[in-house]
C-alpha positions in Angstrom: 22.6 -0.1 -21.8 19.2 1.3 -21.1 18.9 3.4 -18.0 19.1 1.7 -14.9 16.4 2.3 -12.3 16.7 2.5 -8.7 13.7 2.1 -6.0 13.8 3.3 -2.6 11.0 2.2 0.0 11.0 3.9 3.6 10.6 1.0 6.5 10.4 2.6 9.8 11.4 -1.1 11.2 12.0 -5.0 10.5 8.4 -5.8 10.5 7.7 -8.3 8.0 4.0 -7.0 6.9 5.9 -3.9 5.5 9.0 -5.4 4.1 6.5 -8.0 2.4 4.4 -4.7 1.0 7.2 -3.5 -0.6 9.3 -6.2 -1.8 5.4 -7.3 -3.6 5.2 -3.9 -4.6 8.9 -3.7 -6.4 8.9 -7.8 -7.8 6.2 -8.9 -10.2 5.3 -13.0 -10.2 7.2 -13.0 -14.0 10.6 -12.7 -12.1 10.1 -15.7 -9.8 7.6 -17.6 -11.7 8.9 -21.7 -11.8 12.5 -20.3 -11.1 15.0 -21.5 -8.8 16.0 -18.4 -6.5 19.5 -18.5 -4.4 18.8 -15.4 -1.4 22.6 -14.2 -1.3 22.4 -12.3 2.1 25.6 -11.1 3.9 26.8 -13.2 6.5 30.0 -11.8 7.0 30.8 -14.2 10.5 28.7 -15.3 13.6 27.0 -12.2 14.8 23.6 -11.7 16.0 20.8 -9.7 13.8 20.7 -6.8 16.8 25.2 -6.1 16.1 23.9 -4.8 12.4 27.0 -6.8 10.9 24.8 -9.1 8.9 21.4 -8.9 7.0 18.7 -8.8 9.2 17.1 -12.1 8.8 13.3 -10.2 8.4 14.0 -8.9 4.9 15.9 -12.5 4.0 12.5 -14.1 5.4 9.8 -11.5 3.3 11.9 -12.1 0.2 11.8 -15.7 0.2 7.8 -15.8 1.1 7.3 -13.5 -2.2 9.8 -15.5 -4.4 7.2 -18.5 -3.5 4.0 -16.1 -3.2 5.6 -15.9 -6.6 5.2 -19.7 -7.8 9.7 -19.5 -7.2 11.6 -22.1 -5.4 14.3 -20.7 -3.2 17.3 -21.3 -0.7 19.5 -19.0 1.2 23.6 -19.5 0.9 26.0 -17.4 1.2 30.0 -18.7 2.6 31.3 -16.3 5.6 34.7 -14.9 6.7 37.0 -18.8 7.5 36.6 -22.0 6.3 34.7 -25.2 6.3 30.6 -26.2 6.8 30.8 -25.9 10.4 31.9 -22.3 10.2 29.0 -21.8 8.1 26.2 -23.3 9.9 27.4 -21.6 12.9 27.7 -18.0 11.3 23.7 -19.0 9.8 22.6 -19.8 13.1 23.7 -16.9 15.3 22.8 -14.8 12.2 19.3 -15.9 12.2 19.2 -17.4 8.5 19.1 -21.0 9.4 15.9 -20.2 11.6 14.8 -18.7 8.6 15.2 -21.6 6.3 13.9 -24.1 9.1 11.1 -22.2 9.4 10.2 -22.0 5.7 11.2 -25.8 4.7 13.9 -24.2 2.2 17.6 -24.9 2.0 20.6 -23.2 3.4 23.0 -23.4 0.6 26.7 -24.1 2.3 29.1 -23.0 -0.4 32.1 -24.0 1.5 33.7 -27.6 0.9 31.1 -28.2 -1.8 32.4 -29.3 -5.6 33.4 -26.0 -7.4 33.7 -25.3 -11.4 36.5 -23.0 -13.0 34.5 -20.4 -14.5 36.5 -17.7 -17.3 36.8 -14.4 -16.8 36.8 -12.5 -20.3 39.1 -8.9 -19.8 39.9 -10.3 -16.0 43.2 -8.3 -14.7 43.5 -10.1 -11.5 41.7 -13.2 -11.9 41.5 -15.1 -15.8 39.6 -17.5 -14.4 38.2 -18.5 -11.1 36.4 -21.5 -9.4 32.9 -21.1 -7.7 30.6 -24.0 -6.3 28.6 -25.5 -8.7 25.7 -25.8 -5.9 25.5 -21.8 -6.6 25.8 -21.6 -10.1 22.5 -24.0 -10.2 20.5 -21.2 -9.7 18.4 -19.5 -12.3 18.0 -16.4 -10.8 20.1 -14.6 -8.0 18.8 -11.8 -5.6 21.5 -10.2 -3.7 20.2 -8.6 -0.1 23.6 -7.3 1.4 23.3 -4.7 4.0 24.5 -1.3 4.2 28.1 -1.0 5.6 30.9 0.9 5.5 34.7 -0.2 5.2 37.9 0.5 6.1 39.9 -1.0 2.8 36.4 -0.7 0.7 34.9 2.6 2.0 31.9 0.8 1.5 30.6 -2.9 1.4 27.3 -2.7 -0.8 25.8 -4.9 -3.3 28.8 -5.4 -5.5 31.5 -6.6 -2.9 28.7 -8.8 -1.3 29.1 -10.8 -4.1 32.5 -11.8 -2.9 30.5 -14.4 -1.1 30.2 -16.7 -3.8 33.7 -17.2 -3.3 34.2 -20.7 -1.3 35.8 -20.0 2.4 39.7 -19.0 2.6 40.0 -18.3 -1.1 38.7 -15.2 0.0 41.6 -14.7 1.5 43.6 -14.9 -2.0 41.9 -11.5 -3.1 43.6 -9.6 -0.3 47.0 -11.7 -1.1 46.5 -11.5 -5.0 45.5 -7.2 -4.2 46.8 -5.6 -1.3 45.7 -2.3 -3.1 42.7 -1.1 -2.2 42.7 -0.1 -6.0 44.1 -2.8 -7.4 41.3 -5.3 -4.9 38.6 -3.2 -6.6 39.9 -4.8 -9.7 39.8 -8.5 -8.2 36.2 -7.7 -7.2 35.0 -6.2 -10.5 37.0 -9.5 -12.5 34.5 -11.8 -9.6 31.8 -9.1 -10.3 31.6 -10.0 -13.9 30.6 -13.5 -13.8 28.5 -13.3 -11.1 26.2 -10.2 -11.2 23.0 -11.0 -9.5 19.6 -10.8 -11.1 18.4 -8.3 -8.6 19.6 -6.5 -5.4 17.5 -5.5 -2.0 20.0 -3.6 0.2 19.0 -3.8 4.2 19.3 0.2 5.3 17.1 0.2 7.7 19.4 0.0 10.5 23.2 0.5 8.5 26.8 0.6 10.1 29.0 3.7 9.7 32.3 4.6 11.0 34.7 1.7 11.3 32.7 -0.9 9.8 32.2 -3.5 8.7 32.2 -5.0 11.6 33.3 -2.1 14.7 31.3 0.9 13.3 28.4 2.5 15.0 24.8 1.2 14.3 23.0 4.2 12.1 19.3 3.8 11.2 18.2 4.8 7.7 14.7 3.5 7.8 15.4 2.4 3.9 15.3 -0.6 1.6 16.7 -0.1 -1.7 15.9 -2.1 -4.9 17.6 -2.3 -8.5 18.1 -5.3 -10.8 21.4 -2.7 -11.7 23.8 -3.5 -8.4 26.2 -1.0 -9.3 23.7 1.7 -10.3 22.0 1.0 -6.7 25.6 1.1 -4.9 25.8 4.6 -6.5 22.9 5.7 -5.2 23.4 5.0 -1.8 27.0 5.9 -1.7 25.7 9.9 -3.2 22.8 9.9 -0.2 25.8 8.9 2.1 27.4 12.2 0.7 30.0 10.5 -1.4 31.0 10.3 -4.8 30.9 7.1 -6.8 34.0 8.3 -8.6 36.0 8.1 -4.7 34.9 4.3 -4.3 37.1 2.5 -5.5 34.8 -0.7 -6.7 32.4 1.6 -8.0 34.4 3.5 -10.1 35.9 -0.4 -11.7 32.8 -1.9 -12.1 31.8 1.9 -13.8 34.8 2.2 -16.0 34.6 -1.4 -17.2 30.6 -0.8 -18.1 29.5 -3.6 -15.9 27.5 -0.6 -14.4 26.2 2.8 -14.7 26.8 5.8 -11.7 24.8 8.2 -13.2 21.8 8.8 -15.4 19.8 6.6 -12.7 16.1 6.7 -12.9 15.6 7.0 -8.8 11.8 6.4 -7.7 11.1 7.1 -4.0 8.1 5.9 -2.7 7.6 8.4 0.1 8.4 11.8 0.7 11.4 13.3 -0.5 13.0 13.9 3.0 16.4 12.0 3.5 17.3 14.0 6.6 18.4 10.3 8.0 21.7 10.2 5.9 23.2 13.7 7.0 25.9 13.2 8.8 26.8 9.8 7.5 30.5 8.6 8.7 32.4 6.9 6.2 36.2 5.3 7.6 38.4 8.5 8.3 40.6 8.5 5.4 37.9 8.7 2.7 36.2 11.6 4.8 39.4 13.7 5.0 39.3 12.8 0.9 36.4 15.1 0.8 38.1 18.7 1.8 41.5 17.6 1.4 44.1 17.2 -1.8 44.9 13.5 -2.4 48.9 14.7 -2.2 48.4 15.8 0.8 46.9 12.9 2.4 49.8 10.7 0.8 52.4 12.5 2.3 51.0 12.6 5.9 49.6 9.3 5.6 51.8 7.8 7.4 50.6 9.4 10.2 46.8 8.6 9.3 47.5 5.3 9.7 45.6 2.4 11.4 46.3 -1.0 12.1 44.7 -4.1 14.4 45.0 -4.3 18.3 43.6 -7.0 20.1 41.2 -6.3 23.1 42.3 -8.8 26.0 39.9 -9.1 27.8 37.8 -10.4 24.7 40.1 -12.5 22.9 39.5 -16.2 23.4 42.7 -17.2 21.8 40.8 -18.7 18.9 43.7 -18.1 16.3 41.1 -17.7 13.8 42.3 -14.1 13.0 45.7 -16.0 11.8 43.8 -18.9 9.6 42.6 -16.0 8.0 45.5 -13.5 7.2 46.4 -13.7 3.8 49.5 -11.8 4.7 50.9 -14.1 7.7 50.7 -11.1 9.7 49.7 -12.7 12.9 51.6 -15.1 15.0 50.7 -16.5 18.7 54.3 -16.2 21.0 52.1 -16.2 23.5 48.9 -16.6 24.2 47.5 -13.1 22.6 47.7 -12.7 18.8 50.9 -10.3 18.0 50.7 -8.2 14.5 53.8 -7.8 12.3 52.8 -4.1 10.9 55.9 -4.6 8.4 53.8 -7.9 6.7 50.5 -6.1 7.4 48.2 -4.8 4.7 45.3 -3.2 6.6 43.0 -5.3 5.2 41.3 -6.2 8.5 40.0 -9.9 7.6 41.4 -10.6 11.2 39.0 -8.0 12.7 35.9 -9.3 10.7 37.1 -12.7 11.2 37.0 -12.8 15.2 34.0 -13.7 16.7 34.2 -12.4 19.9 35.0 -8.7 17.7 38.3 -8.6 20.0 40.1 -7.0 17.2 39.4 -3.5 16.7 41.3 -0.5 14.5 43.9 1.4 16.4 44.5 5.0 15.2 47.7 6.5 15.5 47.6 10.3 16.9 46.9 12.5 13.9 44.2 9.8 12.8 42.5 10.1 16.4 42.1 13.6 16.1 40.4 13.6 12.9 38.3 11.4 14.2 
């Protein structure tokens, strides 16, 4: 594998005259040229562009106008948290991607309900085979533009993990039943990971999430875009900037050790100044933080009192029940009208929590975890 490269470009905000500058700056027309381009933004659920849950919809719109600049064709898709084409649309408008495609004359790809194809997974230790929507796998070329989140099963949702939606609706819901293992979901990720790595990867860092993301963290503003047709190499990068090592993620470290994806020996080009004083301080979710100073044994033994697990704000709640369609544990029943948790049944995964749209499902800490905190 020859040695994956890694661009970083400082953008102070979402105006599209930079983004465009750059994104021309890092394609050349011979990657779009009389291609078909699917934009795979992340859409995790119906949240607006300002909550910094979803890719802003300015670096989805610049990279579409240069993949046609280009002499591409493209279209937007991408299949949130739940189920069904009305889900989608919804999450695409309040997202801003469907004014985005409107606005353009391109498609917005709905993955959801849509024919899918069973697709082999060679060396697949979770997954042997798995089916994805034929209206995705159309495309020749695939550029990836999650945004820059943390996570509390995940530590981190980069490039890599935003290719988990490819995956049709609730059978997203199957990883987190099939791998209630942070480690062993990493492996359900990298088995997904393997037959569908994108072409290229723009990650949105100009205004990230840290903390309790990836949906209740705390809005952080890096002021950066990266770019790498390496996804793994790129998630790397940012996760070292973010003071972390690649080796304590656990995605990163499967897609590494299966060499889908190199961690180090990365050819990183910034384009501005080497000052990064923007990342210090980054907050990853707590238990990955203490992982830094503290001996794994002893984490595991007072873990249980590190724990964490969903509470429902009532006032917010609209007694949706969507945080139940989407359990893959059948943690969450309605006795009443409030959704009720059974922690016994409960893997922390927190598809609930990204699920709800009114984000009325937040992490509770127990004591020892709120003081670290």
């Amino acid at each position: 594998m020859d040695t994956p490269r890694v661009d970083i470009y400082r953008a102070e905000s979402y105006e599209s005259g930079r983004i465009k500058e750059i994104l021309r700056n890092y394609f050349s027309r011979e990657d779009f040229y009389a291609k078909k381009v699917l934009l795979k933004p992340n859409m995790l659920q119906a949240h607006r562009p300002d909550e910094n849950v979803t890719t802003h919809p300015s670096l989805v719109k610049a990279a579409a106008e240069v993949v046609m600049e280009y002499g591409g064709t493209c279209a937007i898709g991408d299949s949130p948290s739940g189920w069904g084409i009305k889900n989608a649309r919804e999450a695409a408008e309040k997202s801003g991607m469907l004014e985005v495609a409107g606005c353009l004359g391109i498609k917005f790809e709905v993955f959801d309900g849509r024919p899918t194809r069973p697709v082999k997974i060679e060396g697949g230790t979770v997954y042997r085979e798995i089916n994805l929507p034929e209206n995705y796998l159309k495309y020749e070329t695939v550029v990836n533009i999650p945004k820059l989140k943390t996570h509390g099963l995940t530590v981190f949702t980069l490039g890599v993990k935003n290719m988990m939606g490819v995956v049709p609706g609730l059978a997203k819901s199957v990883f987190h039943k099939k791998a209630t293992h942070p480690e062993k979901f990493a492996c359900a990720i990298a088995d997904l990971y393997s037959v569908v790595r994108p072409d290229y990867t723009v990650l949105d860092a100009i205004e990230a999430m840290e903390g309790d993301g990836p949906v209740n963290g705390r809005t952080k503003k890096l002021n950066r875009i990266f770019c790498s047709s390496e996804t793994n190499a790129l998630d790397a990068a940012v996760e070292k900037m973010c003071g972390v090592d690649p080796l304590s993620v656990p995605i990163t470290r499967e897609v590494y050790e299966r060499g889908l994806g190199k961690i180090n020996n990365i050819d990183i080009i910034k384009h501005y100044e080497e000052h990064d004083e923007e990342f210090e301080g980054f907050r990853t979710p707590l238990i990955p933080r203490l992982g830094r100073f503290i001996p794994r044994f002893v984490l595991e033994v007072f873990s249980p009192l590190l724990d964490r697990y969903p509470q429902v704000n009532r006032q917010r709640c609209v007694y949706c029940r969507k945080c139940a369609e989407v359990c893959p544990a059948d943690a969450v029943s309605f006795p009443a009208r409030l959704p009720v948790f059974d922690l016994k049944k409960c893997v922390r995964c927190f598809c609930c929590g990204e699920r709800c749209p009114e984000s009325a499902i937040t992490e509770k800490k127990k004591l020892l975890a709120s003081v670290f905190d």
